[in-house]
MDTraj code that builds the backbone (N, CA, C; nanometers):
import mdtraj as md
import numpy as np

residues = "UNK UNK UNK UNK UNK UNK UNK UNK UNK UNK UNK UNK UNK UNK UNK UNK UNK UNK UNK UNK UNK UNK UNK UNK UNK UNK UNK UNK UNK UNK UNK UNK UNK UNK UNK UNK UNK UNK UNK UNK UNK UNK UNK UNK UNK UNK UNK UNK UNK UNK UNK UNK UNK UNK UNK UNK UNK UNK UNK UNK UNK UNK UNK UNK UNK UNK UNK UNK UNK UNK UNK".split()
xyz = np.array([
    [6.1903, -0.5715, 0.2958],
    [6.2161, -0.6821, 0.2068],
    [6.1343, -0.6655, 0.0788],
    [6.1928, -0.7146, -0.0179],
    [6.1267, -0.7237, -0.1410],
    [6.0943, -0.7757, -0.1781],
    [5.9192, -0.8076, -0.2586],
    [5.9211, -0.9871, -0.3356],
    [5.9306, -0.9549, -0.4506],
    [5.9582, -1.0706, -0.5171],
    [5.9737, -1.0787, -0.7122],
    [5.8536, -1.1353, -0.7114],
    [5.7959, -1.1175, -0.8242],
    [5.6762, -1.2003, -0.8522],
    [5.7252, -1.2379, -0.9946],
    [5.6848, -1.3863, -1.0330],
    [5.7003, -1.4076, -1.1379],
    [5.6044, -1.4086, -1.2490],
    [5.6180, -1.3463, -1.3430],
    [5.4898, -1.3437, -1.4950],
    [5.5074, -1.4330, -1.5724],
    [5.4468, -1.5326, -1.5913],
    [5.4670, -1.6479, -1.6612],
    [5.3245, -1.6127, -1.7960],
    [5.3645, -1.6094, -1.9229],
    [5.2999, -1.5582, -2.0273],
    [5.2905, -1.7566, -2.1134],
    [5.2028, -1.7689, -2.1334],
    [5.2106, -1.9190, -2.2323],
    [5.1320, -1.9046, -2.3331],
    [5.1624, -1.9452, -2.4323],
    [5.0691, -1.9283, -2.5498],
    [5.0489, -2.0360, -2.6059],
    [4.9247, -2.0961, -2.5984],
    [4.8820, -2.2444, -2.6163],
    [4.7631, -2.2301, -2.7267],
    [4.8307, -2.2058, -2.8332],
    [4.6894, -2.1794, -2.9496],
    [4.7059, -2.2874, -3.0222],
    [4.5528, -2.3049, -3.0961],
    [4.5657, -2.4208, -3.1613],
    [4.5793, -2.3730, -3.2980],
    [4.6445, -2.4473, -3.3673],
    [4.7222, -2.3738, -3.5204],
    [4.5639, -2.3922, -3.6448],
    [4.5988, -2.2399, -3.6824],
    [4.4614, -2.2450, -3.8039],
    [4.4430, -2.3615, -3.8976],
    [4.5898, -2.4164, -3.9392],
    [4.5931, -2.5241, -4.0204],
    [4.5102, -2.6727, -3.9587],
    [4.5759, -2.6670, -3.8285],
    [4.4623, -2.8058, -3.7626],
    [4.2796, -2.8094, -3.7347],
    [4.2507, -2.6479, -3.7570],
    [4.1419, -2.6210, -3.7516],
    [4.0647, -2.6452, -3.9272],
    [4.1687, -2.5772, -3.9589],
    [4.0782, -2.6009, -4.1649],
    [4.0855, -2.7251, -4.1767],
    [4.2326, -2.8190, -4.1459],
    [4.1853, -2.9632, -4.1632],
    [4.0837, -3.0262, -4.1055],
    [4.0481, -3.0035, -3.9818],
    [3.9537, -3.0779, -3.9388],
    [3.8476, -3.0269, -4.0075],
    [3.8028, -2.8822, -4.0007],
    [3.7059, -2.8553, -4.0698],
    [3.6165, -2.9146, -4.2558],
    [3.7601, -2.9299, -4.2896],
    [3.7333, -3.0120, -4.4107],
    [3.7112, -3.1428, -4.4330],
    [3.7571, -3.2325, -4.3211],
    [3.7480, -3.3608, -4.2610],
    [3.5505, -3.3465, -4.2684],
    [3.5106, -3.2980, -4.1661],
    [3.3791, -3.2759, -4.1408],
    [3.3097, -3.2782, -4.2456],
    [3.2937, -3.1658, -4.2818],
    [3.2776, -3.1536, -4.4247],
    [3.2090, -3.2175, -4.5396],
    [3.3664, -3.3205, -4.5904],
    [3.3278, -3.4248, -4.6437],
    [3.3033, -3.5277, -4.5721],
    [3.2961, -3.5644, -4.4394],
    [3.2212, -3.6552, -4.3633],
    [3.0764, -3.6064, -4.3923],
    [3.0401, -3.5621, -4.3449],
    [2.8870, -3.4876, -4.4098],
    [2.8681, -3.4884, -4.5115],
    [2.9037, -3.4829, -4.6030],
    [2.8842, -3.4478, -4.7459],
    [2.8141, -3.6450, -4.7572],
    [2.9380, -3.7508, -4.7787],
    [2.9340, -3.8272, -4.7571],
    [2.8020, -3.9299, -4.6781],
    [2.7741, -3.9260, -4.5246],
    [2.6829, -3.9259, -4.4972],
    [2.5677, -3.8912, -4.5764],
    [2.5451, -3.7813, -4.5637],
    [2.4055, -3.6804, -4.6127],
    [2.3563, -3.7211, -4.7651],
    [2.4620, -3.8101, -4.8653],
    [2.4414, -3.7948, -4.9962],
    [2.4114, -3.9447, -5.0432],
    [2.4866, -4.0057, -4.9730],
    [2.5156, -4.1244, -5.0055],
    [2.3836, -4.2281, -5.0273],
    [2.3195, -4.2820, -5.0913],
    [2.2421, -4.3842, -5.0705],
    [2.2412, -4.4745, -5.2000],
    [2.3884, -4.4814, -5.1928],
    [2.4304, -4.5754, -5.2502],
    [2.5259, -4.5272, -5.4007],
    [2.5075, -4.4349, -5.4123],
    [2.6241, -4.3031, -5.5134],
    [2.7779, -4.3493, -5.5317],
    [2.8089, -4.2949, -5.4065],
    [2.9491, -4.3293, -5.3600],
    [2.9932, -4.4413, -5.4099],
    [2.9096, -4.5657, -5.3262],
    [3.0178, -4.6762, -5.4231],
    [2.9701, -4.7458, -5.5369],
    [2.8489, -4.6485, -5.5747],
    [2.8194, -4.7117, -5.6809],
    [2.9241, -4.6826, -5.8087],
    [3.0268, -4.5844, -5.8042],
    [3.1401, -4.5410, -5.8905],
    [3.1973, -4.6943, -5.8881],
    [3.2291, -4.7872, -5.7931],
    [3.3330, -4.8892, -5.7795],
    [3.2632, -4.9840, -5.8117],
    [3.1249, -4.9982, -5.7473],
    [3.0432, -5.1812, -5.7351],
    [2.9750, -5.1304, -5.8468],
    [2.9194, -5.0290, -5.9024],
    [2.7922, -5.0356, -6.0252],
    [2.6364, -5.0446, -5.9739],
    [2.5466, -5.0960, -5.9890],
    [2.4121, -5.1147, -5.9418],
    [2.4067, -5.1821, -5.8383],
    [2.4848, -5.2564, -5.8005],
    [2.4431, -5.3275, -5.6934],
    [2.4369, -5.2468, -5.5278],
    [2.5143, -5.1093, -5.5754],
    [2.5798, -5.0604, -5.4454],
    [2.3915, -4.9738, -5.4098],
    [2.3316, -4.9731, -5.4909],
    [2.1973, -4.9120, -5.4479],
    [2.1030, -5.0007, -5.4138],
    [2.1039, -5.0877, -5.3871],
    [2.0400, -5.2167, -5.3330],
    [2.0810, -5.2343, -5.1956],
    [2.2572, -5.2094, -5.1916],
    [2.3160, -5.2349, -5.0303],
    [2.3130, -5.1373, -4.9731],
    [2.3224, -5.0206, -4.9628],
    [2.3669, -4.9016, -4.8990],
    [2.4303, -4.9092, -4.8136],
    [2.5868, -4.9166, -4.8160],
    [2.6538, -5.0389, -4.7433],
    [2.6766, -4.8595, -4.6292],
    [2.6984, -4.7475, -4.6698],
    [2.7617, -4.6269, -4.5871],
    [2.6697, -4.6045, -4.5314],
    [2.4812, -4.5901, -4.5749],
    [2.3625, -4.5564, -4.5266],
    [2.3344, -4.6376, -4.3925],
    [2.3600, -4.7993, -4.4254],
    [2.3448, -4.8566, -4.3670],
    [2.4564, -4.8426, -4.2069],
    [2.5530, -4.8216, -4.2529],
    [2.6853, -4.8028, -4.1231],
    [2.6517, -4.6694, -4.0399],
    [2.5874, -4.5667, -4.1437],
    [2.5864, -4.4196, -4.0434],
    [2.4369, -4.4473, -4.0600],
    [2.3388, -4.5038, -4.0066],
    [2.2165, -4.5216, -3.9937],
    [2.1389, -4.3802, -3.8995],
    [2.2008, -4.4480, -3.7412],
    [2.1760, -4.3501, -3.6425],
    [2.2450, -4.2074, -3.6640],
    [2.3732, -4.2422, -3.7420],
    [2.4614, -4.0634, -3.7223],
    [2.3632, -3.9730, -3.7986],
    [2.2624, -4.0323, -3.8967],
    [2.2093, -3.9467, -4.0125],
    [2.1178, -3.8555, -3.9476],
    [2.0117, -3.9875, -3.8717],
    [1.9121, -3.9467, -3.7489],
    [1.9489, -3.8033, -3.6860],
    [2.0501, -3.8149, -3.6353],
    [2.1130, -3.7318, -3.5233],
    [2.1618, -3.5821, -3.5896],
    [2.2406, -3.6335, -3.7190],
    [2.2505, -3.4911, -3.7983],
    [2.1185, -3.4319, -3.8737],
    [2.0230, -3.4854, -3.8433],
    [1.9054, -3.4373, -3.9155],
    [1.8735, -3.4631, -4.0114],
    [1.9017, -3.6166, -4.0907],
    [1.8870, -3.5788, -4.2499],
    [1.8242, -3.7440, -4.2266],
    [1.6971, -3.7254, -4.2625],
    [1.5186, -3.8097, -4.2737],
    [1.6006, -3.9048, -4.3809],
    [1.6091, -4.0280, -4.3507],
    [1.6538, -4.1653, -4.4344],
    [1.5292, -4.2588, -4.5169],
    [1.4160, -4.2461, -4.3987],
    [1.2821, -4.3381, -4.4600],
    [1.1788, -4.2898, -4.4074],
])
top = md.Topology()
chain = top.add_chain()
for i, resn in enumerate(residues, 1):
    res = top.add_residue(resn, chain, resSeq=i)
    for name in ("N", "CA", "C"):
        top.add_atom(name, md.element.get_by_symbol(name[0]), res)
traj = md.Trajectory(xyz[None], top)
């Protein structure tokens, strides 16, 4: 008797494009984070946005954690 064996080949890659996007996502998430203390919206609010640090204040702990000394 004979057996067949079956070869089952799958190719489950993840596409370069979903990788650069995310990568650029990051990125400027970091960028963002890391810069911000009060910059960012100071383009929209003016002076007041360096008084609030409204992004500093929201990624407080993430800054901690990525390494970047706040006070």
């Amino acid at each position: 008797m004979s057996q067949s064996k079956e070869i089952i080949i799958s190719k489950s890659s993840i596409p370069i494009f979903a990788i650069v996007l995310l990568a650029m996502i990051f990125v400027a998430g970091l960028f963002v984070v890391g810069f911000d203390q009060g910059h960012i919206f100071s383009l929209v609010i003016g002076e007041e946005a360096f008084a609030d640090l409204y992004i500093h204040e929201l990624t407080h702990d993430m800054r901690h954690a990525a390494g970047f000394p706040c006070h």
